[in-house]
TORGUVEX-980069 format. One record per residue (C-alpha): x, y, z. Coordinates in nm, 3 decimals, m for minus. Each point is the difference from the previous one (the first is absolute). Layout:
+---------+---------+---------+
:       X :       Y :       Z :
+---------+---------+---------+
:       X :       Y :       Z :
...
+---------+---------+---------+
//
This chain:
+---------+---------+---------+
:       X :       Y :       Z :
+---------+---------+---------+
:   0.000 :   0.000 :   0.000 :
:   0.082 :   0.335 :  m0.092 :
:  m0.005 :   0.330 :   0.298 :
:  m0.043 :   0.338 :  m0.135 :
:   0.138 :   0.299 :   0.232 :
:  m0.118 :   0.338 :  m0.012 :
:   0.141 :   0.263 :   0.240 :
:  m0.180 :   0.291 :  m0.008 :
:   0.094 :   0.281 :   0.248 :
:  m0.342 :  m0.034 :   0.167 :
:  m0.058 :  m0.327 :  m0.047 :
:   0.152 :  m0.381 :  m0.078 :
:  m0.194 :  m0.193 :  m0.241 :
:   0.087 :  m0.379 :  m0.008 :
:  m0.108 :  m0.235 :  m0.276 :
:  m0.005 :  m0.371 :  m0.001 :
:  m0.053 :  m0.159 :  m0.366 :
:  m0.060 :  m0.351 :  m0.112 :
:   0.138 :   0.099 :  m0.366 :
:  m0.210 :   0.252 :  m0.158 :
:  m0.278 :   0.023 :   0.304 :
:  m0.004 :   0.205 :   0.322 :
:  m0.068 :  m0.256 :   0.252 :
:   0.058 :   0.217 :   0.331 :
:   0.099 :   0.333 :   0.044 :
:   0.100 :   0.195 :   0.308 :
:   0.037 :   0.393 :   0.111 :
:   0.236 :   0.144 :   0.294 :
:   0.126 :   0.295 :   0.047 :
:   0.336 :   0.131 :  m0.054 :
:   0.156 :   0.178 :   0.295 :
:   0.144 :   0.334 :  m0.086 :
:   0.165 :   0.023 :   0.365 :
:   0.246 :  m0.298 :   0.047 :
:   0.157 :  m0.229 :  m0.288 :
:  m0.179 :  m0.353 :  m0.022 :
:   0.266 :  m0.281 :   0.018 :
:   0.013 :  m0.303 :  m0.219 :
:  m0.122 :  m0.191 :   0.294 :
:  m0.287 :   0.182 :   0.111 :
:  m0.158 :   0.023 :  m0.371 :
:   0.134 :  m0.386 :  m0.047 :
:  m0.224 :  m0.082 :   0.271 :
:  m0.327 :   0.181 :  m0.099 :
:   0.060 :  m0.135 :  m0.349 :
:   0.009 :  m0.375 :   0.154 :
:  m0.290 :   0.077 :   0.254 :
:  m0.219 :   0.126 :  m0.300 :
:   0.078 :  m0.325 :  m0.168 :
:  m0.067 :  m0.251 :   0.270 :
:  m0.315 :   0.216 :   0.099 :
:  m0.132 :  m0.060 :  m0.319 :
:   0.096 :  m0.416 :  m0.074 :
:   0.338 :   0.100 :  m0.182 :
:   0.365 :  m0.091 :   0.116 :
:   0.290 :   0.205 :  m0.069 :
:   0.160 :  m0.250 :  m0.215 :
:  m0.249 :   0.012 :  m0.284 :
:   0.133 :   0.348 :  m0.089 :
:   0.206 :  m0.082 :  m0.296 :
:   0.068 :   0.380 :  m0.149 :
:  m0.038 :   0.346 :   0.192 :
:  m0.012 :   0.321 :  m0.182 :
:  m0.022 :   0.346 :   0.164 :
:  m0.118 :   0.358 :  m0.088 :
:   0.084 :   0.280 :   0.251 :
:   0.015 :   0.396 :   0.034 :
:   0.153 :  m0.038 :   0.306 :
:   0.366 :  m0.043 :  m0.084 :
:   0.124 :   0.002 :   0.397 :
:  m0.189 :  m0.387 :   0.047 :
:   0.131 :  m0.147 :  m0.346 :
:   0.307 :  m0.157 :   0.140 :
:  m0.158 :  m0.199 :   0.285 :
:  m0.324 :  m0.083 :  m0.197 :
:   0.265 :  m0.157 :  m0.249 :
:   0.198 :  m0.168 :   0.308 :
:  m0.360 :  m0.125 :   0.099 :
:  m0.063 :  m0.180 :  m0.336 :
:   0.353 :  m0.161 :  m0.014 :
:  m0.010 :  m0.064 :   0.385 :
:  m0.334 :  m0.180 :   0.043 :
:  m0.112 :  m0.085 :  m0.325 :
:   0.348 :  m0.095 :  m0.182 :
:  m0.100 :   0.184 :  m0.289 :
:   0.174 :   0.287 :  m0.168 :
:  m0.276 :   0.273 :  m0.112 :
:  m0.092 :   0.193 :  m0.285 :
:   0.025 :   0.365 :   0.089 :
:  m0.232 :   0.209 :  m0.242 :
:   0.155 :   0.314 :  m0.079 :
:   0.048 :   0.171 :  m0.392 :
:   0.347 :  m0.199 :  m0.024 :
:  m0.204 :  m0.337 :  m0.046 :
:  m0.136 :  m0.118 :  m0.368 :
:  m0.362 :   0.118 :   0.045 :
:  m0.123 :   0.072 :  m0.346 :
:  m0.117 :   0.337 :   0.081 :
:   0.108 :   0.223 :  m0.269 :
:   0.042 :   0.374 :   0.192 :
:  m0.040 :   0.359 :  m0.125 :
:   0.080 :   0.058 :   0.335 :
:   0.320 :   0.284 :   0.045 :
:   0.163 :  m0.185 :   0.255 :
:  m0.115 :  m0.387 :   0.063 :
:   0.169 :  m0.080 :   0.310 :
:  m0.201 :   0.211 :   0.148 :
:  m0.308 :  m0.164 :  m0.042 :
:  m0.112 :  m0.184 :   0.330 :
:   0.011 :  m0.361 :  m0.041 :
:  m0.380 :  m0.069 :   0.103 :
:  m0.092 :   0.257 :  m0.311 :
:   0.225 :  m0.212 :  m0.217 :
:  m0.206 :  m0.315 :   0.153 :
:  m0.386 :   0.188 :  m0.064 :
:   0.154 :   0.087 :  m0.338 :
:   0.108 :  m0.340 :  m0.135 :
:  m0.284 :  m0.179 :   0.122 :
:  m0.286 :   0.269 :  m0.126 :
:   0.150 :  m0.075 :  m0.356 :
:   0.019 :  m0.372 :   0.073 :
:  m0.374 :  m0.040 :   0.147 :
:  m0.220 :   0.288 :  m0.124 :
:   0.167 :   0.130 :  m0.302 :
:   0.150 :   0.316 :  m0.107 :
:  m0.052 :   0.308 :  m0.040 :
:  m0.070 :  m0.027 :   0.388 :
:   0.064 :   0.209 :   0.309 :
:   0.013 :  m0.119 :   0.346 :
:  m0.103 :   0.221 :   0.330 :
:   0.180 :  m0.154 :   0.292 :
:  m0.108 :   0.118 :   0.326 :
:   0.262 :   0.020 :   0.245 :
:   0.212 :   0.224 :   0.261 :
:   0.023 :   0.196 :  m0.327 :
:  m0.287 :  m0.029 :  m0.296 :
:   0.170 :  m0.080 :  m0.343 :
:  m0.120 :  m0.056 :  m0.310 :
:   0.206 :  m0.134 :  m0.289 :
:  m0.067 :   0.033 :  m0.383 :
:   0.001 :  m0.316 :  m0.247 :
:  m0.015 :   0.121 :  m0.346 :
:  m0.161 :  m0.163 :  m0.305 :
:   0.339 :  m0.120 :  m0.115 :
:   0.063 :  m0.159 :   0.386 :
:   0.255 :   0.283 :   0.025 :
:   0.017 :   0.105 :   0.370 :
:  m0.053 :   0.427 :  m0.021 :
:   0.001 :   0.103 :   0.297 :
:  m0.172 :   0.043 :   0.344 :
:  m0.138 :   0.218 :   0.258 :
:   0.089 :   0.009 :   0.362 :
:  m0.229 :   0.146 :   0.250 :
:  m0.021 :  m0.010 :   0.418 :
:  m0.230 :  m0.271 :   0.080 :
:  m0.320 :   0.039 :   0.183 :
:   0.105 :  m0.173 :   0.364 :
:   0.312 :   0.239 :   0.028 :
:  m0.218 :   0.293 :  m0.134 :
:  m0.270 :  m0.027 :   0.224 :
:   0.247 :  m0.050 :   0.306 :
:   0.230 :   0.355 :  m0.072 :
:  m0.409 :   0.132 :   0.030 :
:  m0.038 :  m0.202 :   0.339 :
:   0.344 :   0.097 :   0.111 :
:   0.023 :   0.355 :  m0.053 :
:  m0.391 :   0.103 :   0.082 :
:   0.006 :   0.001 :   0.417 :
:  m0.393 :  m0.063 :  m0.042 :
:  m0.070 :  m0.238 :  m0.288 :
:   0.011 :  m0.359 :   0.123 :
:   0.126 :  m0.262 :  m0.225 :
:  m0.293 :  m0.209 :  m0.163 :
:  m0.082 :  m0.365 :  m0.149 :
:   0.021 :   0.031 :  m0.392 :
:  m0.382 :  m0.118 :  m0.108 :
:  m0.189 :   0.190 :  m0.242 :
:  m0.275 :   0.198 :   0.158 :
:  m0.356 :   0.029 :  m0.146 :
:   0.038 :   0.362 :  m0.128 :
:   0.268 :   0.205 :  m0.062 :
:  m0.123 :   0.296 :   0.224 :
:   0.107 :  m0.104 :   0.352 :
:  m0.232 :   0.133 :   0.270 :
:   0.231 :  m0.123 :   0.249 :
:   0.348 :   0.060 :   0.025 :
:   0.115 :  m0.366 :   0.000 :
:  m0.246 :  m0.016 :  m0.353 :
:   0.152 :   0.339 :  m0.121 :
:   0.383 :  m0.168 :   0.028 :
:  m0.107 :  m0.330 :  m0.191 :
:  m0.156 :   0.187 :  m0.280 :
:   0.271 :   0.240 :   0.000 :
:   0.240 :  m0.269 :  m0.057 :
:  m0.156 :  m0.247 :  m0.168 :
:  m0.172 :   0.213 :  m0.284 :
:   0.315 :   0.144 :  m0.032 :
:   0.225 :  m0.279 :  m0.055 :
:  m0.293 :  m0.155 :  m0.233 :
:   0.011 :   0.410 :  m0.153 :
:   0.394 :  m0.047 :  m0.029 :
:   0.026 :  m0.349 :  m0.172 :
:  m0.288 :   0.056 :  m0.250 :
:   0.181 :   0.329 :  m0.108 :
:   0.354 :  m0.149 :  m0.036 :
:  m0.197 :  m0.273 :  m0.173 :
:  m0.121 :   0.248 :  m0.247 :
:   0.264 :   0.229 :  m0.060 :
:   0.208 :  m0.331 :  m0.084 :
:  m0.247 :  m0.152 :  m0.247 :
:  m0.047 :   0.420 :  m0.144 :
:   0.409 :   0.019 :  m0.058 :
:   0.040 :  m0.350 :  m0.134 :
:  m0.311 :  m0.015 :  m0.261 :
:   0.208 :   0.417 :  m0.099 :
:   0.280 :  m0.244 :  m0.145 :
:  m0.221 :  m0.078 :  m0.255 :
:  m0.042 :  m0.329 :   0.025 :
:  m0.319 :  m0.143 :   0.205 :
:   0.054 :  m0.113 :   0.386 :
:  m0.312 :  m0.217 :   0.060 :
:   0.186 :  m0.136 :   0.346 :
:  m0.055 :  m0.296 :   0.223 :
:   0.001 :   0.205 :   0.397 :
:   0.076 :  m0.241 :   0.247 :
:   0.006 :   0.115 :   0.344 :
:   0.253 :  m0.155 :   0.208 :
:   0.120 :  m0.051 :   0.381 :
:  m0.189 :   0.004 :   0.335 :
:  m0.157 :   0.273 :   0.021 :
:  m0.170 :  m0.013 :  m0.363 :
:  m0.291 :  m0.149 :   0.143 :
:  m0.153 :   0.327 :   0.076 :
:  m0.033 :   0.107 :  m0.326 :
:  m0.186 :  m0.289 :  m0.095 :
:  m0.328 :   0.114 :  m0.190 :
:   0.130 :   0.355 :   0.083 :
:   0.224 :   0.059 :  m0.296 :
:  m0.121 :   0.149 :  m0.325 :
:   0.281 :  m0.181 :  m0.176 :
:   0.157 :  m0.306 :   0.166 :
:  m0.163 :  m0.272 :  m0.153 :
:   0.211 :  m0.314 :   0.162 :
:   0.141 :  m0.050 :   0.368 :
:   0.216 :  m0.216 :   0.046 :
:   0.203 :   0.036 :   0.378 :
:   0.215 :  m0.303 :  m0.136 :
:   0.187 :   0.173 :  m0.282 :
:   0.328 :   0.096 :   0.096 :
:   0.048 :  m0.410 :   0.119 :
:  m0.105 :  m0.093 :  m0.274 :
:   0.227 :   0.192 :  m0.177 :
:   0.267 :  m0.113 :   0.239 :
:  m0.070 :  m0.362 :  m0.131 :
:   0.004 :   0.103 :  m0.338 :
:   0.297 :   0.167 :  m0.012 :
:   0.171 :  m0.316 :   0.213 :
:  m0.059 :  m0.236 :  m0.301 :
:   0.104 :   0.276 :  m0.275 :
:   0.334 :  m0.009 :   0.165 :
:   0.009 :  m0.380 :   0.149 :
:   0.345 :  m0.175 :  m0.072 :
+---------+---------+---------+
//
């Protein structure tokens, strides 16, 4: 079996695969205050397994995406430590197919080059995925699979909590859509605030992207998949995502894994 690592800076995304098929996945978070050891994530790896009916030893290949360069080392001592396997590391040094208009490729964030590869490989190009994160990207697929470009914008958690952290009054609240978007309450006025306004923000990148692309001259009819954990509350929001799928970026992991298998 085949485990997919993503390492986001908010969150770690684990993916178990029996080839091509999720069979479990997992979520943790990654610390930002102390560096995790090999041991400590070796352990919640295992535990996750044997919590679920796997055993360590049916991990035959490991491949990792991170934007977290200070935990690379021991996630890597991790794989070779308790699993005996040597990883893939995504980054824009690896074979990924992914022809880029991009000016400079390295610095594309190995999870984007994951959502990327796989939006071609499942739903087609021209395609743009909206992966909400810490940060809300989107990345542009054009209709010759060329990768264009992207947008990078402050996600809605780490929005909402500079709001919470610098207003004395204004407590933080649960993110859940509320019935109407005038709040008659303060809690309701801070939901609507920031939940029609990320839904506000995304549409409008979302449209500005599809307005430039189809100025090329050449029509951008795109696939919009909406990726990572926190895409779930634009579900039936959106005026333009048309496929969710929180299990890109591993699946792009795994895809990527067999384009550069030895």
């Amino acid at each position: 079996m085949f485990l997919a690592i993503d390492i986001g800076n908010t969150h770690t995304v684990i993916g178990l695969f029996r080839e091509d098929e999720i069979i479990a996945s997992w979520r943790i978070g990654t610390s930002r205050y102390k560096y995790e050891t090999s041991d400590e994530m070796g352990t919640i790896i295992i535990n996750f397994l044997k919590n679920s009916g796997f055993e360590k030893n049916e991990i035959k290949d490991i491949a990792i995406s991170s934007v977290v360069p200070r935990v690379m080392n021991e996630i890597g001592n991790m794989s070779r430590k308790y699993f005996r396997v040597e990883p893939l590391i995504i980054d824009s040094t690896i074979n990924t197919g992914l022809k880029t208009l991009y000016d400079f490729p390295e610095e594309i964030g190995a999870d984007r080059i994951a959502n990327s590869v796989a939006a071609i490989d499942l739903y087609g190009k021209p395609a743009i995925v909206a992966d909400f994160g810490t940060a809300t990207t989107f990345d542009i697929i054009s209709c010759a699979g060329e990768y264009v470009g992207g947008v990078i914008a402050p996600g809605i958690e780490i929005s909402s909590e500079a709001l919470f952290n610098v207003a004395a009054k204004l407590s933080k609240v649960d993110l859940n859509w509320p019935e109407t978007i005038i709040g008659k309450n303060t809690s309701h006025a801070l939901r609507a605030g920031i939940l029609y306004g990320f839904l506000g923000q995304v549409d409008y990148i979302l449209e500005k992207i599809i307005e430039e692309m189809n100025a090329s001259g050449k029509k951008f009819d795109p696939v919009i998949i909406g990726n990572g954990g926190l895409s779930v509350l634009l579900e039936n929001k959106s005026r333009y995502i048309n496929v969710f799928d929180m299990n890109l970026t591993l699946k792009g992991i795994r895809i990527l894994f067999k384009r550069n298998k030895k």
